[in-house]
KOLGU-4560 file (N, C-alpha, C; in nm, 3 decimals, padded with zeros to 5 digits):
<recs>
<n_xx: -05.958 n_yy: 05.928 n_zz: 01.341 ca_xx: -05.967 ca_yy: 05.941 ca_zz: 01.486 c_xx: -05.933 c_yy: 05.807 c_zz: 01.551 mol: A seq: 1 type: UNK>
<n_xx: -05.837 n_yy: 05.777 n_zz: 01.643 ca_xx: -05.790 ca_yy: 05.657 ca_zz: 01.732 c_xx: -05.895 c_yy: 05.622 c_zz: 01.778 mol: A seq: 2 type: UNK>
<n_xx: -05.879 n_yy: 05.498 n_zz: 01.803 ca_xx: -05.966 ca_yy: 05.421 ca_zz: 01.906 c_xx: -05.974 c_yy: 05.465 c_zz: 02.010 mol: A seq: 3 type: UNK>
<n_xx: -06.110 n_yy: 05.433 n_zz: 02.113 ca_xx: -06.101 ca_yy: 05.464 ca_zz: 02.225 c_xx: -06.174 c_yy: 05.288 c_zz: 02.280 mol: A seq: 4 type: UNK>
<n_xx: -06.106 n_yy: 05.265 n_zz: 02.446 ca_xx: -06.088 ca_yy: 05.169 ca_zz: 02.469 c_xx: -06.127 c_yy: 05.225 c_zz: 02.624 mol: A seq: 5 type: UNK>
<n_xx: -06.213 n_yy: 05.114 n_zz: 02.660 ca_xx: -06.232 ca_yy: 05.113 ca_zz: 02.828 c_xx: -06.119 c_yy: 05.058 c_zz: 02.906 mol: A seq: 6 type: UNK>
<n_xx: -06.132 n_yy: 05.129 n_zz: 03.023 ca_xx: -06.069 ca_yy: 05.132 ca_zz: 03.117 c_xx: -06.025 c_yy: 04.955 c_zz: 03.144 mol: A seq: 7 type: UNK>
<n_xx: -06.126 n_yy: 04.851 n_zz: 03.135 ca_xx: -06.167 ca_yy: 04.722 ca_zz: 03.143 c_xx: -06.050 c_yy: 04.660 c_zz: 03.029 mol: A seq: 8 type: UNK>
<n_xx: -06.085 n_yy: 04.692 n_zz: 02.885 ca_xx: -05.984 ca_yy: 04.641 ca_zz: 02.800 c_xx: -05.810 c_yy: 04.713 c_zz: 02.826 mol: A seq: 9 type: UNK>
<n_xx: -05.824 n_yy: 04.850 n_zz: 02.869 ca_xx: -05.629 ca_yy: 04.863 ca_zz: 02.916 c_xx: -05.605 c_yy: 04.738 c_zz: 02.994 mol: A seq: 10 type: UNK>
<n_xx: -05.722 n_yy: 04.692 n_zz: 03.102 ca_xx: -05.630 ca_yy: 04.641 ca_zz: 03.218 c_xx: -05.585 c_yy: 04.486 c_zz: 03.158 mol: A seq: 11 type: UNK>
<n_xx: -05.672 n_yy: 04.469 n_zz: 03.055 ca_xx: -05.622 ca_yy: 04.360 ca_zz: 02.971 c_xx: -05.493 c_yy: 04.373 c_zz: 02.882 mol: A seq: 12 type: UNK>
<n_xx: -05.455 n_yy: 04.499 n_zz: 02.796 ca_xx: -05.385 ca_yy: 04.549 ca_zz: 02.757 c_xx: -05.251 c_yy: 04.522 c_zz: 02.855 mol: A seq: 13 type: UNK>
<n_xx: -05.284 n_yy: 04.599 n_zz: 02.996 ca_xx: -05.187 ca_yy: 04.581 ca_zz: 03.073 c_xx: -05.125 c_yy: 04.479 c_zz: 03.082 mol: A seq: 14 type: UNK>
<n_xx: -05.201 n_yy: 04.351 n_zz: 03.136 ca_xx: -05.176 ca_yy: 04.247 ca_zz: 03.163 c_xx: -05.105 c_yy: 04.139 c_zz: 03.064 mol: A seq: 15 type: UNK>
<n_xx: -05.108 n_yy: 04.188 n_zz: 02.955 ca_xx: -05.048 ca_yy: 04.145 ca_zz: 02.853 c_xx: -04.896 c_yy: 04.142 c_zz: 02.821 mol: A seq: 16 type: UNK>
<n_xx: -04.876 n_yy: 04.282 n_zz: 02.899 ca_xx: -04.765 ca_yy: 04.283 ca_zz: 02.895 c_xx: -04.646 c_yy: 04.337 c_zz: 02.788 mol: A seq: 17 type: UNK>
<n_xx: -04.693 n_yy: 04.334 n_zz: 02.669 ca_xx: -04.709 ca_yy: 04.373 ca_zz: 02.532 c_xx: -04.761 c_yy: 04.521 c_zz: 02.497 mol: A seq: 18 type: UNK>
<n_xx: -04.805 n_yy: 04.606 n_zz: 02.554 ca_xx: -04.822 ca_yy: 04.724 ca_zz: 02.553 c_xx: -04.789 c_yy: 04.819 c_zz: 02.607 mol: A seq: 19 type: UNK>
<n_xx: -04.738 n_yy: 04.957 n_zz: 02.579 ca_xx: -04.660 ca_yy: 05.053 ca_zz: 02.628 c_xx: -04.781 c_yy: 05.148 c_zz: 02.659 mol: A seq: 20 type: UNK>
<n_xx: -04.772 n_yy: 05.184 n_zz: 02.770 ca_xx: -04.875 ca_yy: 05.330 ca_zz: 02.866 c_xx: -04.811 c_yy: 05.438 c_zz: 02.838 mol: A seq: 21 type: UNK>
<n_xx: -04.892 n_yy: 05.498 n_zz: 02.770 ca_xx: -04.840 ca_yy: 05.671 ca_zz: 02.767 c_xx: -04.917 c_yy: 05.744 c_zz: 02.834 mol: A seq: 22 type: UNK>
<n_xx: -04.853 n_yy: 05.836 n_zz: 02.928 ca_xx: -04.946 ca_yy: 05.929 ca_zz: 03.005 c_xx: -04.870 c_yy: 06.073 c_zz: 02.979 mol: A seq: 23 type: UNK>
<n_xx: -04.986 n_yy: 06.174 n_zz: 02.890 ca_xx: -04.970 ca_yy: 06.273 ca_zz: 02.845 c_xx: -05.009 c_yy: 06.396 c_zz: 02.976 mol: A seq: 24 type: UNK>
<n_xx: -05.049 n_yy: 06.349 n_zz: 03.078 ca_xx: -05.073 ca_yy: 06.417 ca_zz: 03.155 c_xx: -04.908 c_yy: 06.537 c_zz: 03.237 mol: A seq: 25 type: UNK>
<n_xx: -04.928 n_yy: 06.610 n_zz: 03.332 ca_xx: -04.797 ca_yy: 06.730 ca_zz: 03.358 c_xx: -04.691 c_yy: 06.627 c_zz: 03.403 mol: A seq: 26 type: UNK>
<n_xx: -04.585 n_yy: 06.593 n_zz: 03.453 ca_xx: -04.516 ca_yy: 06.577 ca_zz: 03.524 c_xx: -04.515 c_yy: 06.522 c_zz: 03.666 mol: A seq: 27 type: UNK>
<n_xx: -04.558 n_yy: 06.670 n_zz: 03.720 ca_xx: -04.633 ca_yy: 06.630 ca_zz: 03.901 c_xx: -04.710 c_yy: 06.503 c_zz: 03.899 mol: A seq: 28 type: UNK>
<n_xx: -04.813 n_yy: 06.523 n_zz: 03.808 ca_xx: -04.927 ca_yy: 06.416 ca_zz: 03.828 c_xx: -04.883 c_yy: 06.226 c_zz: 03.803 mol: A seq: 29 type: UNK>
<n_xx: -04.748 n_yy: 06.246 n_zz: 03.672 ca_xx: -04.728 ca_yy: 06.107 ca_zz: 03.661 c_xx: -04.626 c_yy: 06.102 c_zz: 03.749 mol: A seq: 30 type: UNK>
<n_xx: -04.574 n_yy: 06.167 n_zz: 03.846 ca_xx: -04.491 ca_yy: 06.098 ca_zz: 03.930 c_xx: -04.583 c_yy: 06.095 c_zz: 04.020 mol: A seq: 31 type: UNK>
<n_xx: -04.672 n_yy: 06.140 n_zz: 04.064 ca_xx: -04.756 ca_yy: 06.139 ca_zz: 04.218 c_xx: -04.835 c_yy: 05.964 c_zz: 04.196 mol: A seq: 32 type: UNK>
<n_xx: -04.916 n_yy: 05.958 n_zz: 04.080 ca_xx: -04.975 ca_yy: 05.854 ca_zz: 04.044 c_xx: -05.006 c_yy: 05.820 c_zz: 03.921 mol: A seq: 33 type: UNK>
<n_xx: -04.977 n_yy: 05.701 n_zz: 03.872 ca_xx: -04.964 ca_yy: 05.642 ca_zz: 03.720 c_xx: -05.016 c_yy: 05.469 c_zz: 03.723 mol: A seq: 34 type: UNK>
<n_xx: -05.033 n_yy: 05.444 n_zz: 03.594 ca_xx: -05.053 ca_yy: 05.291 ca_zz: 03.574 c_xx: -04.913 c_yy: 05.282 c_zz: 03.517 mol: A seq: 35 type: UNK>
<n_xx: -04.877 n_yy: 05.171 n_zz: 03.611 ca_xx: -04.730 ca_yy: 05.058 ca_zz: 03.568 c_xx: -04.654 c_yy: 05.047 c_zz: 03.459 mol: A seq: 36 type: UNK>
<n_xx: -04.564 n_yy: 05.095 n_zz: 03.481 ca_xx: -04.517 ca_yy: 05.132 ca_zz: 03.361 c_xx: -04.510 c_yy: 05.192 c_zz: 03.258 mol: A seq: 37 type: UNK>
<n_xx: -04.581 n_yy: 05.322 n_zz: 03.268 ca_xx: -04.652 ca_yy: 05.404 ca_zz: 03.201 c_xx: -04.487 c_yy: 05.490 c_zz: 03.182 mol: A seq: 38 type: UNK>
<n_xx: -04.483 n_yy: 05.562 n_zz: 03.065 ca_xx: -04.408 ca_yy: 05.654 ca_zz: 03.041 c_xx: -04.489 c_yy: 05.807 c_zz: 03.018 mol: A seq: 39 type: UNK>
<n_xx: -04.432 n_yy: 05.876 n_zz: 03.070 ca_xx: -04.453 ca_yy: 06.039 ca_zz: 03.049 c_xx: -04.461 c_yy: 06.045 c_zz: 02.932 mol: A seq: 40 type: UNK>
<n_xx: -04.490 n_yy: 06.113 n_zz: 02.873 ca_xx: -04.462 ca_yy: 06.176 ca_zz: 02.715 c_xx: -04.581 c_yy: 06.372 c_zz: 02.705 mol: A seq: 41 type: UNK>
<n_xx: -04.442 n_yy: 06.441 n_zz: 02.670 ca_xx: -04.480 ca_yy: 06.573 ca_zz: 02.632 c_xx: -04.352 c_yy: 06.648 c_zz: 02.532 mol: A seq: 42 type: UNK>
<n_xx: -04.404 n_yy: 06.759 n_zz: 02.543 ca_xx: -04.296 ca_yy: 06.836 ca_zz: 02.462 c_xx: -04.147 c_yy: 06.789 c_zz: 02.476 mol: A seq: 43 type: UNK>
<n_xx: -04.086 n_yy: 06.795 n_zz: 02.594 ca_xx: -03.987 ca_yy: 06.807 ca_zz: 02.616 c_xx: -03.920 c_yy: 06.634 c_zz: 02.556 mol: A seq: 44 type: UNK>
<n_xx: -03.973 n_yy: 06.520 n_zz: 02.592 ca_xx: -03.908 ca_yy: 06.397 ca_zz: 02.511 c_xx: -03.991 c_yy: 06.360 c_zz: 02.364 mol: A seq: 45 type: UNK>
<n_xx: -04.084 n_yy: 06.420 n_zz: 02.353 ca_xx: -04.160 ca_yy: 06.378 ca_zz: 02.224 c_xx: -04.023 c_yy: 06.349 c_zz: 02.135 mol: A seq: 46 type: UNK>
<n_xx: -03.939 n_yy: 06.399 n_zz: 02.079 ca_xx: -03.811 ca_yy: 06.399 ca_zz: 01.951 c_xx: -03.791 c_yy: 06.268 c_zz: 02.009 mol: A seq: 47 type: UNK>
<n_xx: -03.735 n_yy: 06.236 n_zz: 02.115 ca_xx: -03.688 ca_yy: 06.148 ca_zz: 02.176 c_xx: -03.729 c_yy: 05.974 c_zz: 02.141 mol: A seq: 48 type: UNK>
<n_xx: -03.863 n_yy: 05.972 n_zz: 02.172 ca_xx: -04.004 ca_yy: 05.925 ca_zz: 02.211 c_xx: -04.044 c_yy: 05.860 c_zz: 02.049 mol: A seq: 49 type: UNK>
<n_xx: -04.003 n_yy: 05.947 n_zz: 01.973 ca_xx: -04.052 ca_yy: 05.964 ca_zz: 01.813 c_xx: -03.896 c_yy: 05.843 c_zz: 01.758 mol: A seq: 50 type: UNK>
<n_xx: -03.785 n_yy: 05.909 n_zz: 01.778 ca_xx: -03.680 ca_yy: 05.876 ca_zz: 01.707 c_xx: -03.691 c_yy: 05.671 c_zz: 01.776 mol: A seq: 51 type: UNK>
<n_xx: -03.703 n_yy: 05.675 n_zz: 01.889 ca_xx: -03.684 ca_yy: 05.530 ca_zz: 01.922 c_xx: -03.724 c_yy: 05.403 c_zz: 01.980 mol: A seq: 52 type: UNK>
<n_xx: -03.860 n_yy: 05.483 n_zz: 01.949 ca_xx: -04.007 ca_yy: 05.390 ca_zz: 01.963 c_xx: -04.020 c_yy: 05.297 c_zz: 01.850 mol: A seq: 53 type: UNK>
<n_xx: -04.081 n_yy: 05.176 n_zz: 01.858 ca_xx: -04.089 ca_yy: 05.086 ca_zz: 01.722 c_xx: -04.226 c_yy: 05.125 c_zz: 01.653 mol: A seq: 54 type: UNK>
<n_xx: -04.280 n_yy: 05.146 n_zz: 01.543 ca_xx: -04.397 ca_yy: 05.209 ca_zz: 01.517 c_xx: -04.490 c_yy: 05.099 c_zz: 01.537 mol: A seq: 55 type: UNK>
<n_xx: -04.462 n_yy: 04.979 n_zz: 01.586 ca_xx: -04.477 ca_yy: 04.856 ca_zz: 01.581 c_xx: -04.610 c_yy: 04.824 c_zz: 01.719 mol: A seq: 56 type: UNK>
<n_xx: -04.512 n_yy: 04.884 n_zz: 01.820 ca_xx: -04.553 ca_yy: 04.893 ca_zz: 01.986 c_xx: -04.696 c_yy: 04.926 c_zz: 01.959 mol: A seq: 57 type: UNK>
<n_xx: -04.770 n_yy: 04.862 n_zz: 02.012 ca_xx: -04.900 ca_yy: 04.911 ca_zz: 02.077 c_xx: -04.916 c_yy: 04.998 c_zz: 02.180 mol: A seq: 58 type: UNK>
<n_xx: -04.972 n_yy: 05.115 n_zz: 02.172 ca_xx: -04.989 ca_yy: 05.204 ca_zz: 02.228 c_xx: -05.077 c_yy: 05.222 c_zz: 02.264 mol: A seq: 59 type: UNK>
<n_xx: -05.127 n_yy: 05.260 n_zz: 02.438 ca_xx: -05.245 ca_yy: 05.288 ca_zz: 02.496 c_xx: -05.230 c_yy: 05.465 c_zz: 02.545 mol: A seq: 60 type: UNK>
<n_xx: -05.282 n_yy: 05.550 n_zz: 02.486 ca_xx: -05.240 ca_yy: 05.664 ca_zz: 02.530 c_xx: -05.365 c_yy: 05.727 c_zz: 02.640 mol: A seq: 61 type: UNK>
<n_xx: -05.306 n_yy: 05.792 n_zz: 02.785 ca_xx: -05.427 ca_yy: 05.874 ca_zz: 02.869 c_xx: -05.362 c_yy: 05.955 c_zz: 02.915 mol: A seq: 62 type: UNK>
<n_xx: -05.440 n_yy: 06.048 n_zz: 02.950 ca_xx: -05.485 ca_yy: 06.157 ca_zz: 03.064 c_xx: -05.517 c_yy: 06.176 c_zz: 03.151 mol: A seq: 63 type: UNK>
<n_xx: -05.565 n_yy: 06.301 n_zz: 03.185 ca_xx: -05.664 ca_yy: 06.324 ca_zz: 03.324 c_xx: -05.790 c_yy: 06.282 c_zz: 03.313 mol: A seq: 64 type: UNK>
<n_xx: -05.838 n_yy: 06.240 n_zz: 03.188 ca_xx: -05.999 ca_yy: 06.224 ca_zz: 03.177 c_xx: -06.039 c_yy: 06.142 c_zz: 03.045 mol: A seq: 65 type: UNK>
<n_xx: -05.956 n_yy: 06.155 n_zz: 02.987 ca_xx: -05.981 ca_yy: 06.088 ca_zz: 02.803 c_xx: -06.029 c_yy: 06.152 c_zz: 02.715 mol: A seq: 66 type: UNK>
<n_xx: -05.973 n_yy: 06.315 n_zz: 02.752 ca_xx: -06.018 ca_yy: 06.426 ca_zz: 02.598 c_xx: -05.899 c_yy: 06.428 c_zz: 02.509 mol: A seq: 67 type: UNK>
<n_xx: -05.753 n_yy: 06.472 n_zz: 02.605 ca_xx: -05.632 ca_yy: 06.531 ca_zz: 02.552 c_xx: -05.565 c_yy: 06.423 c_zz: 02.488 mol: A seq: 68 type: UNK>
<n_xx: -05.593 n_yy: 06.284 n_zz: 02.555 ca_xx: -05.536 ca_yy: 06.195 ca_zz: 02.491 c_xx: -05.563 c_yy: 06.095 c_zz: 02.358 mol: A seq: 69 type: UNK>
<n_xx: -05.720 n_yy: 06.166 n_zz: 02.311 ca_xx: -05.748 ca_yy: 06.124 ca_zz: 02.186 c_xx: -05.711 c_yy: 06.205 c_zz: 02.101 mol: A seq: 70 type: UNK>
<n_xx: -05.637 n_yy: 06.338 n_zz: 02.117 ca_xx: -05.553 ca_yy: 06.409 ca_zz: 02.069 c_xx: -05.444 c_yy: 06.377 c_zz: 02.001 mol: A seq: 71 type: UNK>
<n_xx: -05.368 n_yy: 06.301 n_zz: 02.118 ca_xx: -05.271 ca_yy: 06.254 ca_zz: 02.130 c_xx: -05.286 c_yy: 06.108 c_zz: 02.020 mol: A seq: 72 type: UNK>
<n_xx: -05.315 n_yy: 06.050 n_zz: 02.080 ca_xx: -05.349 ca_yy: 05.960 ca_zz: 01.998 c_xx: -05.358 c_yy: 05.889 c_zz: 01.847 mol: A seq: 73 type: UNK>
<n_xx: -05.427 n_yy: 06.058 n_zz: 01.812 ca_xx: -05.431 ca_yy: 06.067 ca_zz: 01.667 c_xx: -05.309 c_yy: 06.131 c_zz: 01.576 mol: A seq: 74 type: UNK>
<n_xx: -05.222 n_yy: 06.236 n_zz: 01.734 ca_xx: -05.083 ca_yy: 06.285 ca_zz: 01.621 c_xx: -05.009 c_yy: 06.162 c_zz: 01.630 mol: A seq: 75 type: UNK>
<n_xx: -04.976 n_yy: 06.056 n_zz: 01.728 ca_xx: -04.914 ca_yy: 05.944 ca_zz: 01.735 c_xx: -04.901 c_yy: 05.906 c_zz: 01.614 mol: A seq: 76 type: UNK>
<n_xx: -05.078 n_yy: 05.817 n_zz: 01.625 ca_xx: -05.075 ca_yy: 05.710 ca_zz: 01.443 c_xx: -05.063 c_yy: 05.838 c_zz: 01.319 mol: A seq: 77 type: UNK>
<n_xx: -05.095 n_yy: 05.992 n_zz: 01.321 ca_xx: -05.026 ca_yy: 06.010 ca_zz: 01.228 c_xx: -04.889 c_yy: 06.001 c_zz: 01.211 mol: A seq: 78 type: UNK>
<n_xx: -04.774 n_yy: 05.960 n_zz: 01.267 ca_xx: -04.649 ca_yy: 05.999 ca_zz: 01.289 c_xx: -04.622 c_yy: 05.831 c_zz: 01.232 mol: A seq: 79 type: UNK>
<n_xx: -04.723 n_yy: 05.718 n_zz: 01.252 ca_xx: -04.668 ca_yy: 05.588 ca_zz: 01.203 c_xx: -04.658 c_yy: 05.493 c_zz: 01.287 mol: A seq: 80 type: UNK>
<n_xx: -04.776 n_yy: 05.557 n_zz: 01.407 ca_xx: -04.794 ca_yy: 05.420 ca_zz: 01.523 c_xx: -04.881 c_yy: 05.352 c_zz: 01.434 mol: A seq: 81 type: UNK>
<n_xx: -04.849 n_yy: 05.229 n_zz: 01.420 ca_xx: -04.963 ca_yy: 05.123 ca_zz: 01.392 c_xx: -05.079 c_yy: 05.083 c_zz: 01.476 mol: A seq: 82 type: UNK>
<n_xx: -05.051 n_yy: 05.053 n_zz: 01.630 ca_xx: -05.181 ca_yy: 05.038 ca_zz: 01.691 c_xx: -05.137 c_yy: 05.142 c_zz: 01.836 mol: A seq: 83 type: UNK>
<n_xx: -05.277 n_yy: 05.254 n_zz: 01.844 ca_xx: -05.284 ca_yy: 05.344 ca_zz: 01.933 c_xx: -05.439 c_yy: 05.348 c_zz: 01.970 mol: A seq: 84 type: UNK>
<n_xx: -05.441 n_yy: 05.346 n_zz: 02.085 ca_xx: -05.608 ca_yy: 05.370 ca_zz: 02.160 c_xx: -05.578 c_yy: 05.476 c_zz: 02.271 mol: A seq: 85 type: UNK>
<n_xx: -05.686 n_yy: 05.542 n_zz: 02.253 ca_xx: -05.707 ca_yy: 05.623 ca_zz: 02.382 c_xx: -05.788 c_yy: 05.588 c_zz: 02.494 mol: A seq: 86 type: UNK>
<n_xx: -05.724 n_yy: 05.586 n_zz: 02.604 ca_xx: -05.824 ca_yy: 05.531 ca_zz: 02.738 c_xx: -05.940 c_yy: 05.634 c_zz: 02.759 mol: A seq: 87 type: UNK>
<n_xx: -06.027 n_yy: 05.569 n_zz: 02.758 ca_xx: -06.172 ca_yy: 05.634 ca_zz: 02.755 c_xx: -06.201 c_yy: 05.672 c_zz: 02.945 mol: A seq: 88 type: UNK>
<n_xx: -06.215 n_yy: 05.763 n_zz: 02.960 ca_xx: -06.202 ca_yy: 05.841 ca_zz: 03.094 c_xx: -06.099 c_yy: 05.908 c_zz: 03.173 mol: A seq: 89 type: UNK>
<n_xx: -05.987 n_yy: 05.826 n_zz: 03.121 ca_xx: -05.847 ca_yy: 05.896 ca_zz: 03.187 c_xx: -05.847 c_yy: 05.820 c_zz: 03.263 mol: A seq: 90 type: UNK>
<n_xx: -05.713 n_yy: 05.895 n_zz: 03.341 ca_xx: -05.630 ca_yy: 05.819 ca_zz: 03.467 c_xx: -05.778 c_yy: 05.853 c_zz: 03.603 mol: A seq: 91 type: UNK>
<n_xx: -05.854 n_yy: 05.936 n_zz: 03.605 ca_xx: -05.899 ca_yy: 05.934 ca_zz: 03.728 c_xx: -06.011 c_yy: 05.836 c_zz: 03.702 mol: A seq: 92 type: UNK>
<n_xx: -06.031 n_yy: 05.794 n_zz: 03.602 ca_xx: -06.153 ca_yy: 05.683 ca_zz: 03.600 c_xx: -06.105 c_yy: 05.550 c_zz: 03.611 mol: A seq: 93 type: UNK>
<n_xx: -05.997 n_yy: 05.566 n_zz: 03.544 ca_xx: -05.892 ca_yy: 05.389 ca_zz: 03.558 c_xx: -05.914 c_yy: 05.429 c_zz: 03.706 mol: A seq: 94 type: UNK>
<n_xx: -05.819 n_yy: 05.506 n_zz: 03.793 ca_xx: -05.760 ca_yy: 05.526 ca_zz: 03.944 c_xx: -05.882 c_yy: 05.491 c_zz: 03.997 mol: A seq: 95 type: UNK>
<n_xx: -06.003 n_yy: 05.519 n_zz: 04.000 ca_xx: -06.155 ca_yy: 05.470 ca_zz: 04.066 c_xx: -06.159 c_yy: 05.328 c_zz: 04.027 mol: A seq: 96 type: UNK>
<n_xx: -06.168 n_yy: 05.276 n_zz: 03.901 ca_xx: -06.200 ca_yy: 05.133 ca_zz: 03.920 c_xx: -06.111 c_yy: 05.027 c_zz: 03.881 mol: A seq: 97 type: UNK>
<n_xx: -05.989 n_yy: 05.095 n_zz: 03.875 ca_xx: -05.906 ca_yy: 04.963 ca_zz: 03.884 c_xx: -05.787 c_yy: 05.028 c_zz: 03.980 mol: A seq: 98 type: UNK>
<n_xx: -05.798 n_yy: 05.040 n_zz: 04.127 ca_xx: -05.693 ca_yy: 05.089 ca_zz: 04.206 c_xx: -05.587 c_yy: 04.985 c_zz: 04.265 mol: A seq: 99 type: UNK>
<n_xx: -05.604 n_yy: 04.872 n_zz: 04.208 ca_xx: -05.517 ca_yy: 04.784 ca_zz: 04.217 c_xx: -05.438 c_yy: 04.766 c_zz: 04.095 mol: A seq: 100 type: UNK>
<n_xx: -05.443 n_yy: 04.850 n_zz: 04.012 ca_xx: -05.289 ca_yy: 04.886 ca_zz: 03.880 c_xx: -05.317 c_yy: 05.034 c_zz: 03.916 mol: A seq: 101 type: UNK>
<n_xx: -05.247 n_yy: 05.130 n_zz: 03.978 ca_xx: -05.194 ca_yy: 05.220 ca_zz: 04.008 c_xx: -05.068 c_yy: 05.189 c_zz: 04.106 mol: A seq: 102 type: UNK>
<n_xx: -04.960 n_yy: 05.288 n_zz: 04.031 ca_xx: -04.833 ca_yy: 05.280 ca_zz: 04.111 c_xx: -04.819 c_yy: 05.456 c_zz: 04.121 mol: A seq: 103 type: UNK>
<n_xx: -04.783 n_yy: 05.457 n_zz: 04.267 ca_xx: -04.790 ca_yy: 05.598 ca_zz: 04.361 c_xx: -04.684 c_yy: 05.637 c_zz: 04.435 mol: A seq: 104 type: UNK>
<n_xx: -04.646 n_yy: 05.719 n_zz: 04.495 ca_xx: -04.510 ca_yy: 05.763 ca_zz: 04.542 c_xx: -04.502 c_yy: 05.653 c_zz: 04.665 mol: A seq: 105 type: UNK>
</recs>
């Protein structure tokens, strides 16, 4: 089972600069509102996503809340991510206390 990581350590994550945001959440939602630089990821680019990612990248994976994305998380590092965490609450708990890293339409 992936790590799970507070909202507090992404924004460190973030700031680093060095880590890639995955937001497993629909479509609508990561274009309406996302953390910086965050990439989408679902069915439709997963092949994509898989073929030309470095297994290397540190990966912070979220959601709407921090259930689906410890999901996620765990098919990731099975696939050969080396470092993957799941954000513990999701995007609406980051979006409450850190609303100064959210990027919005």
């Amino acid at each position: 089972m992936a790590e799970r990581i507070s909202p507090e350590e992404g924004v460190i994550k973030l700031q680093s600069g060095n880590t890639l945001f995955v937001d497993v959440r629909d479509p609508t939602s990561h274009q309406e509102a996302r953390i910086p630089g965050s990439l989408l990821l679902n069915q439709t680019n997963l092949e994509d996503f898989l073929a030309a990612t470095d297994r290397q990248q540190p990966l912070v994976v979220y959601c709407y809340h921090g259930h689906s994305s410890q999901g996620a998380s765990d098919y990731l590092a099975e696939q050969g991510f080396h470092s993957v965490v799941s954000l513990d609450g999701g995007f609406e708990y980051w979006r409450q206390a850190h609303p100064e890293h959210v990027d919005s339409e």
